[in-house]
C-alpha distance (Angstrom), angle and dihedral (degrees) to the residues before:
residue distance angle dihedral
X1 . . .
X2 4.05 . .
X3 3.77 104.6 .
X4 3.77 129.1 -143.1
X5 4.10 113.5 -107.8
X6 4.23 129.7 -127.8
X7 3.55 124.4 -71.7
X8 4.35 100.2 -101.0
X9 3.50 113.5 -100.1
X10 3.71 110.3 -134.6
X11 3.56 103.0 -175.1
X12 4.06 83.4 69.6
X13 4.07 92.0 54.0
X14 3.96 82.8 55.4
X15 3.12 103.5 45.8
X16 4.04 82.4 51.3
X17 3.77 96.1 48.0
X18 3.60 98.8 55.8
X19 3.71 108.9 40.8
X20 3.86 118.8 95.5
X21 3.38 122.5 -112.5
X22 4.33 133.3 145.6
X23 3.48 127.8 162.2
X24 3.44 110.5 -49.1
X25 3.53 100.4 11.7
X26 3.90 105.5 68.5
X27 4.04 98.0 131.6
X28 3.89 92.0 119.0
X29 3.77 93.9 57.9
X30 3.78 98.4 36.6
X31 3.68 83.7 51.9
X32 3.95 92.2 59.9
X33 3.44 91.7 43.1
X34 3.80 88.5 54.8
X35 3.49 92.0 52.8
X36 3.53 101.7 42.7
X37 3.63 98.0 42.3
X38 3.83 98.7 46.5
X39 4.05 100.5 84.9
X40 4.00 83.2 45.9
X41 3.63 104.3 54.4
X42 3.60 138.4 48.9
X43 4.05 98.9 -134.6
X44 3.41 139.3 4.7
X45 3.90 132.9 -163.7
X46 3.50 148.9 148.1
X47 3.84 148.9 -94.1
X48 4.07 114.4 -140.5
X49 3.85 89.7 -108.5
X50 3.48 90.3 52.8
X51 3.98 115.9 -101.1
X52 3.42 113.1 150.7
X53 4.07 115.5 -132.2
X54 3.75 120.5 -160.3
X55 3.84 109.0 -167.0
X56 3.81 115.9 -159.3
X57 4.09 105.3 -167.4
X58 3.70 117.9 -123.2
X59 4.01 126.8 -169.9
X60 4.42 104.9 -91.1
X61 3.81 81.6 -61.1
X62 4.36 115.6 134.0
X63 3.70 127.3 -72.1
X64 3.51 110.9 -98.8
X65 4.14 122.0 -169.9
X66 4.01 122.0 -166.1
X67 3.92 107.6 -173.1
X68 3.63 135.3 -166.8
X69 3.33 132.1 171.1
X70 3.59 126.3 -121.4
X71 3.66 109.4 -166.8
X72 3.94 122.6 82.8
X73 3.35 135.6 -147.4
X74 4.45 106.5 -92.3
X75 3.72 142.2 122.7
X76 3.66 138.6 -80.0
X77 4.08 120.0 -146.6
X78 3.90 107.1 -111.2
X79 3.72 103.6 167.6
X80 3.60 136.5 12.3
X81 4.50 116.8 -155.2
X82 3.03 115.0 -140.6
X83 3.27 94.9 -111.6
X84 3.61 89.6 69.8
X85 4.04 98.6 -102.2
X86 4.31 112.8 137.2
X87 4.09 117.5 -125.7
X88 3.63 109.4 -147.4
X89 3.52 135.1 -135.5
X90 3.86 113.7 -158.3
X91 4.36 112.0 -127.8
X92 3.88 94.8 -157.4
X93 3.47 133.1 -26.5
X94 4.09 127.8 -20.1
X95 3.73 135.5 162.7
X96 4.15 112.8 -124.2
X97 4.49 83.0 -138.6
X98 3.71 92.2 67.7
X99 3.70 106.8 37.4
X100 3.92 106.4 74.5
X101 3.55 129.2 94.4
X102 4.14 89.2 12.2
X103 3.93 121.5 133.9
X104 3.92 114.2 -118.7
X105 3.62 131.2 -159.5
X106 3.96 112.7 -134.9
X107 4.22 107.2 -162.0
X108 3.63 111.1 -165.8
X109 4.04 122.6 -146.6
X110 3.85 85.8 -93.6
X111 3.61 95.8 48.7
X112 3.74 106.8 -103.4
X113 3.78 116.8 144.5
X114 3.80 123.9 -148.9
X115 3.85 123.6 -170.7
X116 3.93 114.1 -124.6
X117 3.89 135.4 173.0
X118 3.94 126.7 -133.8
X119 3.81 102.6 -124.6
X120 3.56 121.8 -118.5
X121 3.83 140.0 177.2
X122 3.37 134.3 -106.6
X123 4.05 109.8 -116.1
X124 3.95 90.1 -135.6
X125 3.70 114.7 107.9
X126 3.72 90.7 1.5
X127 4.28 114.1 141.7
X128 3.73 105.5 -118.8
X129 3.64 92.1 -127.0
X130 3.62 82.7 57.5
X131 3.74 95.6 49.8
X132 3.87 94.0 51.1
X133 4.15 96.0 65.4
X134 3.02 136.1 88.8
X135 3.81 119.7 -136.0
X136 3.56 127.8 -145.2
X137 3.75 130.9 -95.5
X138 3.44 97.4 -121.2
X139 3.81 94.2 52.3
X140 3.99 93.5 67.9
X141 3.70 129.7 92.4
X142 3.46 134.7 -149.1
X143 3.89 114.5 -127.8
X144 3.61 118.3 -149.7
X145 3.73 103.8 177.1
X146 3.43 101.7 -114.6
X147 3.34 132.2 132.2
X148 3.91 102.8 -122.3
X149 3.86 146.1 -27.8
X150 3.56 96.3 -76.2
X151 4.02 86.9 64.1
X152 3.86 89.9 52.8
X153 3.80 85.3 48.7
X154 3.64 86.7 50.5
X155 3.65 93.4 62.3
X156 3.73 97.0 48.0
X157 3.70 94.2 -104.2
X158 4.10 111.2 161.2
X159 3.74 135.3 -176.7
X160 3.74 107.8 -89.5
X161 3.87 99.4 23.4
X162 3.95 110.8 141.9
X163 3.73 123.5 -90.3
X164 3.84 119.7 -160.8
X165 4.09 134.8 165.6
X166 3.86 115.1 -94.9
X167 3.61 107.2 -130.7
X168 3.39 132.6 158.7
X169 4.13 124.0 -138.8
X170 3.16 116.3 -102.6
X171 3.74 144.5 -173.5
X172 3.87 106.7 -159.4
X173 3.76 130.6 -139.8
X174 3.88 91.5 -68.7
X175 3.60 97.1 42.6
X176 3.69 92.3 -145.2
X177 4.10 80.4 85.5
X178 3.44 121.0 79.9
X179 4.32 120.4 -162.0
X180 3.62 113.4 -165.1
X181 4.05 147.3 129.4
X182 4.21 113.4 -95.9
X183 3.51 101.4 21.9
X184 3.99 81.3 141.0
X185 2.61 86.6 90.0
X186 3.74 121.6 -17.3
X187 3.49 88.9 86.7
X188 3.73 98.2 68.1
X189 4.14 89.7 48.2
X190 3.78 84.4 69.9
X191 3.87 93.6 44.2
X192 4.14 84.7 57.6
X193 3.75 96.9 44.8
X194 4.18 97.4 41.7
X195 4.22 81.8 51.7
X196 3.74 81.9 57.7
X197 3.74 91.5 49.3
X198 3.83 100.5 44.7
X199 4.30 83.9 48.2
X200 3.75 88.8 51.0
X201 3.93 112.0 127.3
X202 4.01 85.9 4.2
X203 3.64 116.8 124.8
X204 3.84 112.3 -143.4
X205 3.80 140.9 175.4
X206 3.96 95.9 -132.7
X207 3.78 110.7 81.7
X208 4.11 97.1 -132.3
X209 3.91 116.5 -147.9
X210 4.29 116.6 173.7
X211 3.40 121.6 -164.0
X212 3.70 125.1 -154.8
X213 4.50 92.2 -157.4
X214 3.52 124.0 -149.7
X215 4.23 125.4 -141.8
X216 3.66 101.9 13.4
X217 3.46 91.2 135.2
X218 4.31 88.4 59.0
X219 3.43 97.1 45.3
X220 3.95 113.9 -39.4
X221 4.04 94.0 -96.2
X222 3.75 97.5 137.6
X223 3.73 93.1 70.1
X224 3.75 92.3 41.3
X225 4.15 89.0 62.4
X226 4.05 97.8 33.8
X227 4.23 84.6 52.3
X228 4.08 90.5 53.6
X229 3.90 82.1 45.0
X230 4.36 97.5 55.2
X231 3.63 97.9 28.5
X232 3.86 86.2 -150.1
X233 3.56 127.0 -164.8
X234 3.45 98.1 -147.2
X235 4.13 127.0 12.7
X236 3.64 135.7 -166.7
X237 3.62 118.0 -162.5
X238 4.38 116.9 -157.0
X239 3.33 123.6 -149.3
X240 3.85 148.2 122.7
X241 3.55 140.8 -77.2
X242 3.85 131.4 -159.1
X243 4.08 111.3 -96.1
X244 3.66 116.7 -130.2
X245 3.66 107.9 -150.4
X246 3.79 109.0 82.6
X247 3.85 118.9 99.3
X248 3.56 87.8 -105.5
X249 4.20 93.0 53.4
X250 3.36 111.3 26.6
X251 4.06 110.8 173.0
X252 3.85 139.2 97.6
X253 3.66 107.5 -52.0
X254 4.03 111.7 79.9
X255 3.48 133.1 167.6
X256 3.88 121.1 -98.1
X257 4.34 88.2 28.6
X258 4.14 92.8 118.3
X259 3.46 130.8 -134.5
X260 4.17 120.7 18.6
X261 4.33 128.4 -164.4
X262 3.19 110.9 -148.7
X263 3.96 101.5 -143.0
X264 3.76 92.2 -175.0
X265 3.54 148.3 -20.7
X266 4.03 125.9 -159.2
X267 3.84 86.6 -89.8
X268 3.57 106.0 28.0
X269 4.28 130.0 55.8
X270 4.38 102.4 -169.3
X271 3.56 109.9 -123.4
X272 3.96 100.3 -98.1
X273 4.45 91.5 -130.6
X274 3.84 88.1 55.5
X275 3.61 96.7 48.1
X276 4.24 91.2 44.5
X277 3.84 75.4 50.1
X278 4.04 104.1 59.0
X279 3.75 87.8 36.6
X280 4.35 85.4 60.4
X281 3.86 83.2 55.0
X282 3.20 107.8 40.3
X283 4.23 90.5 50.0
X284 4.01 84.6 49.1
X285 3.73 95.0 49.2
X286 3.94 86.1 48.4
X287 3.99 87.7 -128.7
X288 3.71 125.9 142.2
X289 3.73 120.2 -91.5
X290 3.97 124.4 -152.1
X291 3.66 132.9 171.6
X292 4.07 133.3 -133.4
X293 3.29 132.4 -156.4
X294 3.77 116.0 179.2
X295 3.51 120.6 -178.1
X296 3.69 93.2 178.6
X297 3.75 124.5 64.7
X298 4.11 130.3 -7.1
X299 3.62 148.4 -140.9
X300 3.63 145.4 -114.2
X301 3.47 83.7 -86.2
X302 4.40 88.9 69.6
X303 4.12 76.9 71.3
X304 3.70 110.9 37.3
X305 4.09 96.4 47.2
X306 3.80 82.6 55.0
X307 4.43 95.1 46.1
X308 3.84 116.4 111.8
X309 4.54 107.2 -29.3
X310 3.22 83.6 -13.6
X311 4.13 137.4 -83.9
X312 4.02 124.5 -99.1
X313 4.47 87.1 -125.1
X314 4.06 130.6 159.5
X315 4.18 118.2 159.5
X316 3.73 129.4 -123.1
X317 3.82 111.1 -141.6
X318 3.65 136.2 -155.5
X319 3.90 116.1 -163.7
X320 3.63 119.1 -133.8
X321 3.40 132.8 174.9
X322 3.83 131.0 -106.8
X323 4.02 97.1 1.9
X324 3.40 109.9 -164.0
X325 3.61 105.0 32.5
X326 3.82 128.5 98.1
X327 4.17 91.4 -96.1
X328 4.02 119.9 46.2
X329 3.67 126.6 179.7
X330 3.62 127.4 -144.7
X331 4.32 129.5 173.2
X332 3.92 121.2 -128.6
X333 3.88 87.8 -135.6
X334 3.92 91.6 67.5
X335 3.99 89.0 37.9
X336 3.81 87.8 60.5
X337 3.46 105.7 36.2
X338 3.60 89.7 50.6
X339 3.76 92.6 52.2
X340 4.32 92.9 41.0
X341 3.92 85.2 52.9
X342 4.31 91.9 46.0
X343 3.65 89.4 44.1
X344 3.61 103.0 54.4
X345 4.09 94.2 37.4
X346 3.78 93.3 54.0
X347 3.80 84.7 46.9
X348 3.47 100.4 52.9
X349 3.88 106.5 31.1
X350 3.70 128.5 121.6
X351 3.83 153.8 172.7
X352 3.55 88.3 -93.1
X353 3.88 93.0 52.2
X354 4.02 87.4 55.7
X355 3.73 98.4 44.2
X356 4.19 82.3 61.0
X357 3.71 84.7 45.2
X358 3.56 95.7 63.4
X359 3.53 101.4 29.6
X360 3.91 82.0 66.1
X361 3.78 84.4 70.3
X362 4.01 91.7 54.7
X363 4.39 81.0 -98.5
X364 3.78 101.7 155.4
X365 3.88 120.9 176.8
């Protein structure tokens, strides 16, 4: 009998949303996945760039990985003027349009955080032809309304401390909507760890490892060493895909549509077993199935179908809108259904189920 699934525990996507974490600097959110994912799992450890890897024990059945990235995309001090204005350094990819005028978060090595603005120009005087481009990331500041350099120095403020947006949670005026920093891909961290939660006290054949990846967003390398770590057998990677339905966008993917297969990504093809696979559970769950196709951009799973022989590997998506901006939205109905249709395949997946995987490929033993 297919069972139902936990009500979603917000409080956990908050908590998510507003800690600070880039590349190389994800301690916050490996921290609440520690803490959320200890009761659930029966060991935890880490990778030597710093993914954390919960391991729920199944009975001799296969490996399987779910990975999500923890970092997001944000800044790194690399100058200070000595008039006491911040030079950025862009930690993946931004658009110049929707940087100015947003608040910033500067964390210090100790863990102080100081509020800053992106600087921005009045529109008065401006030359049109000057109005109509967009500048470059790197060529912002960060204002901190001090007087001078000393005062930044004052605060414990050093070249190469992290910069992030400073956003709040929120859930919008239908609450099914949910505003907040790092949804990309913060979002799919809480998909893992509420998987755990429904499995908890569940026996299962599949031996379950998450990984909360580090640096996707420069160059998808956290994956790449927590695959060599789990030698899975089969992987799913979780992350998000652009929505469609703004005025800007307007296409097939919308928020609040359920479930999406990614077919493939400009790095990554899903193995063609697995994908027959999710569609089986998604029709027997009676959720909604939709398919992606980005030609743009990849996943952890461009670096764990490529680990060792290679890894059987495909990637959920859930869409959100404006990715890589200081304010993402995301829908509870994709949350859930993405979670209902991870729950019951890690729960129900065998040896059997992976031999068809990789006969799909022409794989004979």
């Amino acid at each position: 009998m297919i069972k139902t699934i936990k009500e979603v525990d917000l409080d956990l996507l908050k908590r998510l949303s507003e800690a600070d974490a880039i590349g190389g600097c994800e301690r916050e959110v490996s921290r609440i996945v520690k803490e959320y994912g200890a009761p659930l799992v029966d060991e935890i450890q880490y990778d030597n760039l710093g993914s954390i890897l919960l391991n729920k024990k199944g009975q001799g059945g296969p490996r399987v990985m779910l990975s999500s990235h923890m970092d997001e995309v944000g800044f790194m001090v690399r100058q200070m003027t000595s008039d006491g204005y911040l030079k950025l350094l862009p930690i993946g990819g931004w658009w110049g349009h929707v940087m100015p005028a947003q608040e910033m978060t500067v964390t210090t090595t100790n863990g102080d955080k100081y509020i800053g603005v992106i600087g921005s120009r009045a529109p008065h005087g401006m030359p049109e032809d000057e109005k109509a481009k967009v500048m470059k990331p790197i060529d912002f500041y960060l204002d901190m309304g001090v007087q001078n350099q000393q005062e930044i120095e004052a605060l414990g403020i050093q070249i190469g401390d992290m910069i992030t947006p400073h956003v709040k949670f929120r859930q919008m005026n239908n609450p099914d909507y949910l505003m907040g920093k790092a949804w990309d891909d913060r979002v799919c961290v809480g998909v893992g760890l509420e998987v755990l939660r429904n499995l908890q006290g569940e026996n299962h054949e599949a031996d379950l490892y998450f990984a909360g990846s580090v640096q996707e967003e420069v160059g998808i390398r956290g994956a790449r060493t927590a695959a060599h770590f789990i030698r899975p057998d089969v992987a799913i990677a979780l992350d998000v895909t652009t929505a469609q339905d703004t005025p800007f966008d307007q296409g097939g993917i919308t928020l609040g549509g359920g479930s999406i297969l990614s077919v493939l990504d400009s790095l990554t093809i899903a193995n063609r077993g697995l994908l027959q696979h999710m569609e089986k559970i998604i029709k027997e769950l009676n959720l909604n199935i939709r398919y992606d196709f980005m030609t743009v951009g990849g996943t952890d799973a461009c670096n764990i179908h490529k680990a060792m022989d290679g890894i059987v590997t495909m990637t959920l998506s859930l869409p959100t809108r404006y990715m890589h901006s200081s304010r993402l939205l995301v829908h509870q109905e994709d949350y859930k259904q993405t979670i209902h249709l991870l729950t019951e395949f890690c729960r129900s997946l065998t040896w059997e189920d992976v031999d068809l995987f990789k006969e799909s490929m022409g794989i004979k033993e």
